[in-house]
C-alpha positions, 0 to 999 in steps of 0.5 A: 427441511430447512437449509442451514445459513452460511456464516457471513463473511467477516470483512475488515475496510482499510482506507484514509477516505472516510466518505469511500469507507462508508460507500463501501461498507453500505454497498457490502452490508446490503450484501446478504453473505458479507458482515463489515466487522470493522475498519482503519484509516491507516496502518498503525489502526488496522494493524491494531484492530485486525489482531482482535477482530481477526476478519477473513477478508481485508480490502486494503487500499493501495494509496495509505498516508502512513505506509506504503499499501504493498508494505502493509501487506506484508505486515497484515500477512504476518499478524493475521496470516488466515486473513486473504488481502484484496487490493483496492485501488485507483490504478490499474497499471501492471507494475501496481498489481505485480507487486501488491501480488508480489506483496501478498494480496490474493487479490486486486479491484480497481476503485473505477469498477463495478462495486459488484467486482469487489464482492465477487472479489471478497467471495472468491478469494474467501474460498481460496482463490485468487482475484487479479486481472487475467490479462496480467496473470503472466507477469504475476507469475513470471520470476521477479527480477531486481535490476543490475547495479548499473541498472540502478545507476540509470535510474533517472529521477525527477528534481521532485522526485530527488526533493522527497527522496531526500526529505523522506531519508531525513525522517520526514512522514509524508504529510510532513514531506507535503508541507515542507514541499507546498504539495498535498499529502497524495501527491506527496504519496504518489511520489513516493510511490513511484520512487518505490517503482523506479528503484525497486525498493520498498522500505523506507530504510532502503530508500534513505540507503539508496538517498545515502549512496547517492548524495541525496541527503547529507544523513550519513556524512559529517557535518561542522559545528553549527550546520544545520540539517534541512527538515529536523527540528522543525 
């Protein structure tokens, strides 16, 4: 009696790293139960091609030029509800992934580990489970807290950090911000994720709140005929 073939596992890649792309979709192709059905280099084109490939795994990584990893999350989880999100990233602190957990991913890999990892991962979370660190399924789960206002006002930021909060607050895209600061676009990135972190706020409207309140950026304030805002127009 000849044994009926399991359908493939539909997988979509999300990823501003061509070269990391195409390790990962050669490692997965040779893997007999998965199927690559596509992949994005940003949020705008995996938020476009998901609605039509409508794959069952997304490997999304956390470190996206164009929007916030954990924010994409969220947006993929209400366009493709059905679809299980794994994290894929190059770090492995606990406050990473909490809140890609947090975010809605079923699931979080490491860049650094055994590729191996991410198909037991894609396989896993294809049935319904989940896939995180074991270590950190305690504070996964615990309730998530916010920070007091007085704990908010303690925050100390870097001048870096005030730089591309203000910057941000003002419109600026994160290659724009990198420009305008001499940095690269992942240092640029990395700053403002740990703006996210430290503040406890992940949307780009709360940042330019936060920016607002606290005298960071002059958005919000009057300005005299003639001034001239930092950063627009250019």
């Amino acid at each position: 009696m000849n044994k009926k073939k399991q359908p493939k596992i539909k997988v979509f890649l999300v990823d501003d790293h061509p070269a990391l792309r195409d390790g990962v979709r050669s490692y997965l192709t040779n893997q007999g139960s998965v199927l690559v059905v596509g992949e994005a280099s940003d949020a705008q084109e995996a938020l476009r091609k998901v609605r039509k490939l409508a794959p069952e795994v997304i490997i999304l990584d956390v470190n996206l030029p164009s929007l916030d990893g954990g924010e994409l999350a969220r947006q993929l989880r209400r366009t493709i509800p059905r679809a299980k999100i794994i994290a894929f990233s190059v770090h492995a602190g606990q406050e990473y992934v909490v809140r890609m957990a947090r975010c809605g991913a079923h699931g979080y890999v490491t860049k650094d580990a055994p590729t191996a990892k991410l198909v037991e991962a894609i396989r896993h979370v294809h049935q319904g489970g989940l896939y995180f660190p074991p270590e950190m399924s305690d504070a996964i789960l615990s309730p998530e807290s916010k920070p007091s206002p007085d704990e908010a006002n303690k925050v100390v930021l870097t001048v870096r950090e005030r730089e591309v909060l203000a910057l941000l607050a003002e419109g600026l895209a994160n290659k724009e911000v990198a420009r305008k600061l001499g940095i690269s676009v992942r240092t640029s990135e990395t700053h403002r994720e740990h703006l996210s972190h430290k503040l406890n706020i992940m949307t780009i409207a709360g940042l330019t709140k936060y920016a607002i309140q606290h005298g960071l950026t002059s958005l919000g304030l009057p300005t005299r005929v003639g001034d001239r805002v930092e950063g627009r127009g250019q």
